[in-house]
ZAZA-573771 format. One record per residue (C-alpha): z, x, y. Coordinates in Angstrom, 2 decimals. Example, Ala and Ser with C-alpha at 12.3 -4.5 7.8 and 13.67 -1.06 7.14 Angstrom:
2
7.80 12.30 -4.50
7.14 13.67 -1.06
***
This chain:
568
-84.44 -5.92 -36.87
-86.80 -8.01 -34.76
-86.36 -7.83 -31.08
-84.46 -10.80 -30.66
-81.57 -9.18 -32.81
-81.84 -6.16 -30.92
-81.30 -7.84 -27.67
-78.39 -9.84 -29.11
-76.58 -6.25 -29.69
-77.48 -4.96 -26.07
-76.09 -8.15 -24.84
-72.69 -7.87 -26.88
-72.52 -4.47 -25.85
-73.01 -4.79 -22.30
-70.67 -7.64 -22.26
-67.84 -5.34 -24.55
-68.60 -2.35 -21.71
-67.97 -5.36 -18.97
-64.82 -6.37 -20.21
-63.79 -2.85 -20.98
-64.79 -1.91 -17.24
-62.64 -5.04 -16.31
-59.93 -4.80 -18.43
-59.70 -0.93 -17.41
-59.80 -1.75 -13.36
-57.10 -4.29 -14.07
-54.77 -1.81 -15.94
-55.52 1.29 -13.31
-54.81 -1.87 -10.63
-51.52 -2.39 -12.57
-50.38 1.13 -13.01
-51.69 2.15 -9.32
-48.87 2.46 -6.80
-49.21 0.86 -3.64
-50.34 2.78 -0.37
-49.38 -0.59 2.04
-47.09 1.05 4.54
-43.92 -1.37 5.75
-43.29 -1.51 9.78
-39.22 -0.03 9.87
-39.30 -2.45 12.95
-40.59 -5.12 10.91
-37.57 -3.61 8.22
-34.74 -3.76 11.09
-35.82 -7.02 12.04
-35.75 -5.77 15.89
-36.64 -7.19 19.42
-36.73 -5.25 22.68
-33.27 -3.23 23.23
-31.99 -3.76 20.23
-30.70 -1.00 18.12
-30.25 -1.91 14.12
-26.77 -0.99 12.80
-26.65 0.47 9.25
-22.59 0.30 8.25
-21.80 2.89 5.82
-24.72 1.58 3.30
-25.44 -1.91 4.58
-27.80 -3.29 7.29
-25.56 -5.28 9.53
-26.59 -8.61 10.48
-25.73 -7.66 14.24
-27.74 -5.21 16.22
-26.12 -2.93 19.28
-28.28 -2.86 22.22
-29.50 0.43 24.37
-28.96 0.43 27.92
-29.96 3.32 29.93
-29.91 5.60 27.13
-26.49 4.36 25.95
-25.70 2.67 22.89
-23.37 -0.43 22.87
-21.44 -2.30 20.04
-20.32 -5.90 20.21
-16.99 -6.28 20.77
-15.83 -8.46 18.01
-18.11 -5.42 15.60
-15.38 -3.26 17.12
-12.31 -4.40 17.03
-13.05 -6.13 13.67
-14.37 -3.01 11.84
-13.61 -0.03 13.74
-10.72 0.25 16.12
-8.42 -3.32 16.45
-6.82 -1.78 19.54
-9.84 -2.40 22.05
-8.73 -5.33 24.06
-11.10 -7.72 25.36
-9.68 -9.78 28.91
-12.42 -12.53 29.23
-10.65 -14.05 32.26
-10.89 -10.56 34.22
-13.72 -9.03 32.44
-11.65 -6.40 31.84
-11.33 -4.18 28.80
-8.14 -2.09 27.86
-7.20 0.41 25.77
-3.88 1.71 24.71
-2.84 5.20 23.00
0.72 6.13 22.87
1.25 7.49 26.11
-1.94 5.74 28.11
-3.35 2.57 29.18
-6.61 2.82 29.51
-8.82 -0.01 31.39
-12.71 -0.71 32.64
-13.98 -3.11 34.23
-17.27 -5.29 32.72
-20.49 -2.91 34.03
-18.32 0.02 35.89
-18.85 3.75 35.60
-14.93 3.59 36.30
-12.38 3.31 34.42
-8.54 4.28 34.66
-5.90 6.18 32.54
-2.31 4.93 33.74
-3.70 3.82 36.67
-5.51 7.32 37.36
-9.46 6.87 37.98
-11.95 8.87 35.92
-15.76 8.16 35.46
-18.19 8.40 32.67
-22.05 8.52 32.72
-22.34 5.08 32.20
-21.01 1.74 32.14
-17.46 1.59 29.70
-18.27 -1.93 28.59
-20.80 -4.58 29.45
-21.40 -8.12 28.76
-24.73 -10.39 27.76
-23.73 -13.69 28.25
-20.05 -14.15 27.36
-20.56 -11.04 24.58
-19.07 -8.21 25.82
-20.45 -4.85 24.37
-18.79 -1.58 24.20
-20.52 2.05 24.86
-20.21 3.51 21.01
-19.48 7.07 22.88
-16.45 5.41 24.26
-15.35 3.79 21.56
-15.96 7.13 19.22
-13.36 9.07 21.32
-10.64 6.91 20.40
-12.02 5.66 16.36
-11.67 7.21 13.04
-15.70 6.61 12.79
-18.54 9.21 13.73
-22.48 7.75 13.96
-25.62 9.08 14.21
-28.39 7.60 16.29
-32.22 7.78 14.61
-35.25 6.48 16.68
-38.83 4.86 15.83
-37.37 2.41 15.67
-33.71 3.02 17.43
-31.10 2.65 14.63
-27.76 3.98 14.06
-26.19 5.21 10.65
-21.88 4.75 11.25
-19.44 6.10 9.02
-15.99 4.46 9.33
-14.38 4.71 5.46
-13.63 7.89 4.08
-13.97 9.03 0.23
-16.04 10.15 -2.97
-19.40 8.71 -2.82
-22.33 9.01 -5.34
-25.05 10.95 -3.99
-28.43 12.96 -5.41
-31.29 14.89 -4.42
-35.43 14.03 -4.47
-36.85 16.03 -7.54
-40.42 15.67 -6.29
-42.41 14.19 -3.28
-41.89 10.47 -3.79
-41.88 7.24 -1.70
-39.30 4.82 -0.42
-40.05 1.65 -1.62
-38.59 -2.11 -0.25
-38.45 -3.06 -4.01
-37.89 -1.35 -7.33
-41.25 -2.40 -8.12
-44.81 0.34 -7.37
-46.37 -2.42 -6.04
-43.82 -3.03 -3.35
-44.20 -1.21 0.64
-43.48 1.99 1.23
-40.38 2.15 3.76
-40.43 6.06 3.52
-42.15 9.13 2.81
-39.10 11.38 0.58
-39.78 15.44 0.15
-37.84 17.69 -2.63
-34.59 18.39 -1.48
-34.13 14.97 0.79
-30.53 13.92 -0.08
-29.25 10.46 -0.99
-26.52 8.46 -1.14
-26.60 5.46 -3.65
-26.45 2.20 -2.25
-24.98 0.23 -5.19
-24.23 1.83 -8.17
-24.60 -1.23 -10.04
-28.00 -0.94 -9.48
-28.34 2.99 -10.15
-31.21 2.44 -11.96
-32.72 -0.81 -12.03
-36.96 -1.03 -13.62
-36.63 2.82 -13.58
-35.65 2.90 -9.91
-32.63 3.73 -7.76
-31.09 2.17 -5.01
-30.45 4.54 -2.46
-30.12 5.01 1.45
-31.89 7.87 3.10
-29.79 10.26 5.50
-31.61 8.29 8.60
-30.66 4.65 7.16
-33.36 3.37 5.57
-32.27 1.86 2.42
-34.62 1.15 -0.69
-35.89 2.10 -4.06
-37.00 5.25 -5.85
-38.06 6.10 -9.02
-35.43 7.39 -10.84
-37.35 10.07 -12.66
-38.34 11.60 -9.30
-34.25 12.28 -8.39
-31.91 14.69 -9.51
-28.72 13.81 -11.48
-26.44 12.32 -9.31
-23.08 13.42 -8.38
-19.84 12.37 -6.15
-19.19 14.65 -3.16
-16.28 13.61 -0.82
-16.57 12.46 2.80
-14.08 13.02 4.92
-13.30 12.41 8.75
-12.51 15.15 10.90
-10.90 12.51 13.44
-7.19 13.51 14.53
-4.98 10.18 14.67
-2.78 9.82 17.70
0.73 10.12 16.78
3.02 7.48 17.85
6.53 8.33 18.66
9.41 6.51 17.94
13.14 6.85 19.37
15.47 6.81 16.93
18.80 6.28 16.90
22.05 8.34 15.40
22.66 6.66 12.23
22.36 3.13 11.50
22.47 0.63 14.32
25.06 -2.02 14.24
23.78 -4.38 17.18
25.46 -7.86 18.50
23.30 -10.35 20.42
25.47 -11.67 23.57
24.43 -15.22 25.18
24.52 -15.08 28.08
23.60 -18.29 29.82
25.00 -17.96 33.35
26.64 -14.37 35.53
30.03 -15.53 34.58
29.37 -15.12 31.18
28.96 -11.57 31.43
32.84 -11.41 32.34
33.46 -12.34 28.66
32.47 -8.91 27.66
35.57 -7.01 27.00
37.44 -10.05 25.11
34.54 -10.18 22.64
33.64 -6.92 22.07
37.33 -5.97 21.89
37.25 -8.25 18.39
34.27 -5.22 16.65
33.93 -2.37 15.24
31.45 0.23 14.27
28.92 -1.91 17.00
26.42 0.76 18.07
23.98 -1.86 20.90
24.54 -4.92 22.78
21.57 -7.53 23.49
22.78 -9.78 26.21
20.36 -12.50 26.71
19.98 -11.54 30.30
15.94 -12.22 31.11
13.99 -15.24 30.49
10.10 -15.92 31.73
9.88 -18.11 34.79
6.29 -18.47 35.14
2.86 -17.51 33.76
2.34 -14.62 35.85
4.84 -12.51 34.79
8.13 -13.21 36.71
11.37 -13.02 34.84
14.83 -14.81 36.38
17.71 -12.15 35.76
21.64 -12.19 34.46
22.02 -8.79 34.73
24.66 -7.15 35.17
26.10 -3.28 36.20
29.46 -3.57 35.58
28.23 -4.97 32.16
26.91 -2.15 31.15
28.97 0.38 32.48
31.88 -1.39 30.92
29.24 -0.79 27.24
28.70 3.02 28.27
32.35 3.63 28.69
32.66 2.24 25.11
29.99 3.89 23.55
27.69 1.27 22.99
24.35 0.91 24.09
22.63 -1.96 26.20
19.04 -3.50 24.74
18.28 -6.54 27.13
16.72 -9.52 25.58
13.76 -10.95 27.53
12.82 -14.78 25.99
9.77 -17.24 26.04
12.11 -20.68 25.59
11.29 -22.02 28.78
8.98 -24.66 28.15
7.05 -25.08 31.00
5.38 -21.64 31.07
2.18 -21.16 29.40
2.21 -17.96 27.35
-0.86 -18.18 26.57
-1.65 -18.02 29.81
0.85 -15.24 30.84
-0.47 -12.78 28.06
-4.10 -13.68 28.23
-4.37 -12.06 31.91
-4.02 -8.57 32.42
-2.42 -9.06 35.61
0.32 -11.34 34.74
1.06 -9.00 31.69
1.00 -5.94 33.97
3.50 -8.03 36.15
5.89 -8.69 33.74
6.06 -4.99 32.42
6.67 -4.24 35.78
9.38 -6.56 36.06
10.94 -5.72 32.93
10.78 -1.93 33.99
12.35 -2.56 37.11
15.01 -3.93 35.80
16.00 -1.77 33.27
15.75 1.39 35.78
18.22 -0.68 38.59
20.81 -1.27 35.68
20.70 1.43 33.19
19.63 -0.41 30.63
18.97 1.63 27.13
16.14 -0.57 25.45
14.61 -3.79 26.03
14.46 -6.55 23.38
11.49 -8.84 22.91
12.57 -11.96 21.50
9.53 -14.21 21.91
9.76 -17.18 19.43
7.00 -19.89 21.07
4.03 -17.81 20.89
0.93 -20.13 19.48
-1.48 -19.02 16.99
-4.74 -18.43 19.56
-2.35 -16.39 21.33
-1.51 -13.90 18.84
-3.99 -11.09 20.00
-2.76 -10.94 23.27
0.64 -11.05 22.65
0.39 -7.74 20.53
-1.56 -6.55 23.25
1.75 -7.20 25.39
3.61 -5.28 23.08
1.27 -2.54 22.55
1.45 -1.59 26.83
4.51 -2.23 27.02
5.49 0.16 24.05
3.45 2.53 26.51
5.80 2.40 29.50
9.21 2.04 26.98
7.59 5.36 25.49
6.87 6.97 28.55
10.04 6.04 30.15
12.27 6.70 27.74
13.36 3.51 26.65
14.24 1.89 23.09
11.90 -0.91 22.65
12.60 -3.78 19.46
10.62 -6.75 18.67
12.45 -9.94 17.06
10.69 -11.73 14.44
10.75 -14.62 12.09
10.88 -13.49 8.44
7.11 -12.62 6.99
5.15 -15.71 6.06
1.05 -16.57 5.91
1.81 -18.59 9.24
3.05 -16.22 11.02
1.06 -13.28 10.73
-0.60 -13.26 13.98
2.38 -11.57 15.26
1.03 -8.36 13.41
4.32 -7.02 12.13
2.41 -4.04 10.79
0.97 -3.42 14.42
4.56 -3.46 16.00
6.25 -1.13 13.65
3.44 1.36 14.60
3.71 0.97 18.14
6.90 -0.28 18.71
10.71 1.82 17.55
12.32 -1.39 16.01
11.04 -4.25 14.69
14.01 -6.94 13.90
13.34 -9.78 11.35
15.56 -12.60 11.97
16.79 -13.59 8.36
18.21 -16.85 8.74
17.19 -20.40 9.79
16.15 -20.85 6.56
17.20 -24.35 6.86
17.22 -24.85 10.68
17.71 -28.15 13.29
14.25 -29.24 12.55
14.66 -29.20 8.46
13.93 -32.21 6.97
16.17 -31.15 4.28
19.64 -29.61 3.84
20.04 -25.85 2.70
21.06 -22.79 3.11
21.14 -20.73 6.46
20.35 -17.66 5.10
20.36 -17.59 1.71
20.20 -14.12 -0.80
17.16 -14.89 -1.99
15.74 -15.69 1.32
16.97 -12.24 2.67
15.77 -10.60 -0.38
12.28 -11.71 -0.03
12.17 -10.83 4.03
13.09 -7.33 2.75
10.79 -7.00 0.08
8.00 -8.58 2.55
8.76 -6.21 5.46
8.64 -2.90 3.78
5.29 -3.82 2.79
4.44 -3.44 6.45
6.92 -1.70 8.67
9.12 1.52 7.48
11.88 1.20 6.61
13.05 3.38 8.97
12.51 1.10 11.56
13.29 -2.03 10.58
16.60 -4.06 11.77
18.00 -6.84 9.48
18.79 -9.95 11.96
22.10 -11.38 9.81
23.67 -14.76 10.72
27.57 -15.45 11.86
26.89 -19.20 12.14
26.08 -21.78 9.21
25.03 -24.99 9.71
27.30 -28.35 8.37
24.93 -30.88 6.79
25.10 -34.74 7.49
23.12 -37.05 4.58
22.89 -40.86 5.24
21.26 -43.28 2.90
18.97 -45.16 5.19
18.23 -48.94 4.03
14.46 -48.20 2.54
16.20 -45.64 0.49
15.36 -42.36 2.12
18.18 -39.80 3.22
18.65 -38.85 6.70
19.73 -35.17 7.43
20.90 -33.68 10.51
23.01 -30.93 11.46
25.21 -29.25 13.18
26.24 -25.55 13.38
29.38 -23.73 13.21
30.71 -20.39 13.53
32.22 -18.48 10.77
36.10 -19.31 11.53
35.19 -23.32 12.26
32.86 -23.62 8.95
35.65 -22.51 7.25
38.11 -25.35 8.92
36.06 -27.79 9.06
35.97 -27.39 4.68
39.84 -27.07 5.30
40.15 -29.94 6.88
38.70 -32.14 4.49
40.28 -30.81 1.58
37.30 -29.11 0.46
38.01 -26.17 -1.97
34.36 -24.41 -1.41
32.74 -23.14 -4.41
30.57 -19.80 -4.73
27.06 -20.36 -5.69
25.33 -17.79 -7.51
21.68 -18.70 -6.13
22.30 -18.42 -2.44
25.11 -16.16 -2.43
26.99 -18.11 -0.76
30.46 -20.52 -0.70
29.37 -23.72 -1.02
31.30 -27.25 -0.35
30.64 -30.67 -0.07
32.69 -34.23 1.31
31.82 -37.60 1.62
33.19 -39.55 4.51
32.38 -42.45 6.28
29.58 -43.09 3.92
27.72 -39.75 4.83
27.40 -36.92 2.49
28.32 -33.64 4.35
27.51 -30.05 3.04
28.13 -26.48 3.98
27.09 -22.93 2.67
29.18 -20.97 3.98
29.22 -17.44 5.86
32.17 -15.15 5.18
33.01 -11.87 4.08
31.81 -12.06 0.55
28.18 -13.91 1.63
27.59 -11.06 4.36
28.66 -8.09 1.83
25.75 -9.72 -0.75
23.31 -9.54 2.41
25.13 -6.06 3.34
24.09 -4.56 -0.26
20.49 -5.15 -0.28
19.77 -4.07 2.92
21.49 -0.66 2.25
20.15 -0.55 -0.79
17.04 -0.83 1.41
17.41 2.32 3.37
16.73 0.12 6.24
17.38 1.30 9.75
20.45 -1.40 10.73
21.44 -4.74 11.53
21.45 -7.52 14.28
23.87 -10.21 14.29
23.55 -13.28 15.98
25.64 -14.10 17.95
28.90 -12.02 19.44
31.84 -14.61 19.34
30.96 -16.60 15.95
32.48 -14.09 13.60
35.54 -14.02 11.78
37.13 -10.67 12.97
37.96 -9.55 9.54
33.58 -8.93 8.84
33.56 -5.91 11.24
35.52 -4.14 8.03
32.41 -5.29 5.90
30.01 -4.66 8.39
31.30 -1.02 8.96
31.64 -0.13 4.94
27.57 -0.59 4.89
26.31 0.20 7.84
27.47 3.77 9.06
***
């Protein structure tokens, strides 16, 4: 081989040796894990003061701050997630707190704070506010929450627990890393030792490219190789947090109640000729107390010879306090502490001057943006009822999605009756004519109530009026309706008078009849004795805790014998 061949070879076979040497660095490049370290502040995303919040197994997009060595949670974080019963009053930078028994309040960067008016101090500063956010110390909020947290620093970051049950959890086989992707080539977010214990993150993604997504013990959330963990396993978590325990007063077997209007002091006279017509009626609610302004005064009907004449009978007194006066804001009236402090007061006062046995919220205007404070309203004044000794029920409009900011659930946990009115199914306002208070209507109220509020505690509202229907053709072809409403015994005449042999109607449960006259269709569904006993049956059935009937003076005397074979 001459030496031109020779040097052909040596060529070849440096240039094989290159791309071996290549072809090698890029494979050891390939399968070399990578040393590049990830900044956890870089991780948490944090600036100055802030402290990054790791929910159970997620990085929450809001960070707490630390103030003098004190950690503090938004408020919306809070309430939202972790205890709904912190109470945030913008206009008085004021935040409350209610238990059972205690209100508790603190003022917006106070050491101070009060239980029931008595003054106590922590170590720092209850709640605070940046801007218009107000913050909450997480110690504060921890005595009171069914959540525990632990704080981790460089960088500051806390890990909070707040839902309770099995979890999927395993152990590092082997030194291994922590890496922001399930890739080797992606940062290292941690350095993990044998025996470092993890909780999986997703266990969709148990093992995803031969990694694991898991959260370390101090929050740091990322990806292992699976082959350098231990089989996993569930393991429980439970809280160790002891619930306050809300008391109720109950009364001795069911309670029969009667609304009374009462729209001026003479009317209270009427007593003894109305209540003479009952039986088996356990409480009276005389409309005595209506709202007067929006910080918290009340104008008054009552009455003591009222309700010692109600004592001497047996029968219990639950005043009625209303929102139907138009010209007071209740937004305004619940949205200040002050004013809702002043009507408590007010309330309280009254019911210690005249005996009364319970008070009766029956607050029917309240708008949507004023939901949260009205259960706040409920929630201290369940406090003083509680404390004092007195029976405290909320009226309601059946369940529906539009009313739910009146928190149903809420009241029958802080409150000892809640009361769903079941009837103005059809009302003034319907553009359509119907039923009153049909059994299907009642039905569904039931079956919707008892998916919030024991039954133990809930009061059936039942109806001793109907409403008599009024149809007119118009000339474009539509059909007017209006209405008017009757009592049980006038109903009945008014069908009587017309000739009108009323027939009963399966669907509603009801009598029904109809007339024409004058060229306007009129129509009634009647309430009677057999309409109420359908009602009667399926709240019994219901194991519910009684009824309320509105109003005294609209029944037919012979329903008390109904009334009194269901309700014992």
């Amino acid at each position: 081989m001459d030496r031109r061949g020779k040097q052909a070879i040596i060529g070849t076979l440096i240039a094989l040796v290159l791309f071996a040497v290549i072809i090698g660095a890029a494979i050891i490049k390939k399968f070399t894990p990578s040393n590049q370290v990830m900044n956890l502040t870089d991780y948490y995303k944090l600036n100055t003061q802030e402290v990054a919040v790791i929910l159970q197994d997620k990085i929450y997009d809001k960070k707490a701050l630390s103030e003098g060595g004190t950690i503090y949670l938004d408020y919306d974080t809070v309430t939202g997630l972790l205890n709904k019963r912190f109470y945030w009053d913008a206009n008085e930078n004021l935040l409350s707190y209610t238990t059972p028994t205690e209100i508790i309040k603190a003022e917006a960067g106070s050491k101070d704070y009060t239980v029931n008016e008595d003054k106590n101090e922590m170590d720092y500063p209850v709640v605070i506010r940046k801007g218009e956010v107000p913050y909450i110390a997480l110690d504060f909020v921890k005595q009171y929450s069914d959540m525990r947290y632990e704080y981790f620093s460089t960088p500051d970051r806390i890990v909070i627990q707040y839902q309770w049950g099995d979890y999927l959890f395993t152990k590092v086989k082997k030194d291994s890393k922590l890496r922001y992707e399930p890739d080797i080539k992606s940062d290292i977010l941690a350095e993990l030792k044998a025996e470092d214990l993890l909780s999986y993150v997703d266990t969709s993604e148990v093992v995803k490219n031969g990694f694991s997504k898991v959260m370390t013990k101090d929050g740091i959330i990322g990806y292992v190789q699976s082959k350098y963990v231990e089989e996993s396993y569930y393991d429980s978590v439970k809280s160790d947090f002891k619930a306050p325990e809300y008391t109720h007063i109950k009364e001795d077997g069911a309670v029969n109640l009667v609304w009374h209007q009462v729209t001026n002091r003479d009317a209270n006279n009427n007593l003894t000729k109305l209540i003479n017509k009952t039986k088996g009626v356990t409480a009276i609610s005389p409309t005595w107390f209506t709202i007067t302004d929006s910080t918290g005064n009340i104008a008054s009907l009552a009455d003591k010879s009222y309700v010692e004449k109600a004592h001497s009978l047996g029968i219990k007194v639950w005043a009625l306090v209303d929102d139907f006066n138009t010209e007071v804001s209740m937004t305004e009236l619940l949205s200040h502490t002050s004013s809702r402090e002043k009507l408590i007061q007010e309330l309280l006062k009254e019911a210690k001057e005249y005996d009364l046995d319970g008070i009766n919220i029956d607050f029917e205007k309240i708008p949507e943006g004023a939901g949260i404070h009205y259960i706040q309203f409920i929630r201290e004044l369940s406090v003083t009822c509680r404390n004092e000794g007195i029976v405290l029920s909320i009226d309601n409009y059946v369940p529906s999605s539009y009313t739910t900011y009146y928190d149903r659930e809420e009241q029958g946990i802080v409150a000892d009756y809640v009361v769903i009115m079941a009837y103005d199914e059809h009302h003034a306002g319907s553009e359509e004519s119907g039923s009153v208070s049909s059994l299907g209507f009642v039905d569904n109220a039931i079956t919707n109530i008892l998916e919030m509020v024991p039954k133990e505690r809930v009061i059936m509202g039942i109806p001793f009026y109907t409403r008599q229907w009024k149809e007119t053709t118009e000339d474009n072809g539509s059909i007017s309706v209006s209405s008017e409403a009757f009592g049980m015994v006038n109903a009945q005449s008014v069908l009587e008078n017309n000739g009108v042999e009323p027939k009963w109607d399966e669907k509603t449960g009801q009598y029904y009849g109809e007339y024409e006259k004058d060229g306007a269709t009129y129509k009634i569904w009647l309430e009677e004795e057999d309409s109420i006993e359908a009602k009667l049956k399926l709240i019994n059935k219901a194991g519910m805790a009684g009824i309320a009937c509105w109003k005294l003076g609209l029944e037919d005397s012979k329903i008390w014998n109904i009334i009194n074979k269901y309700i014992k």
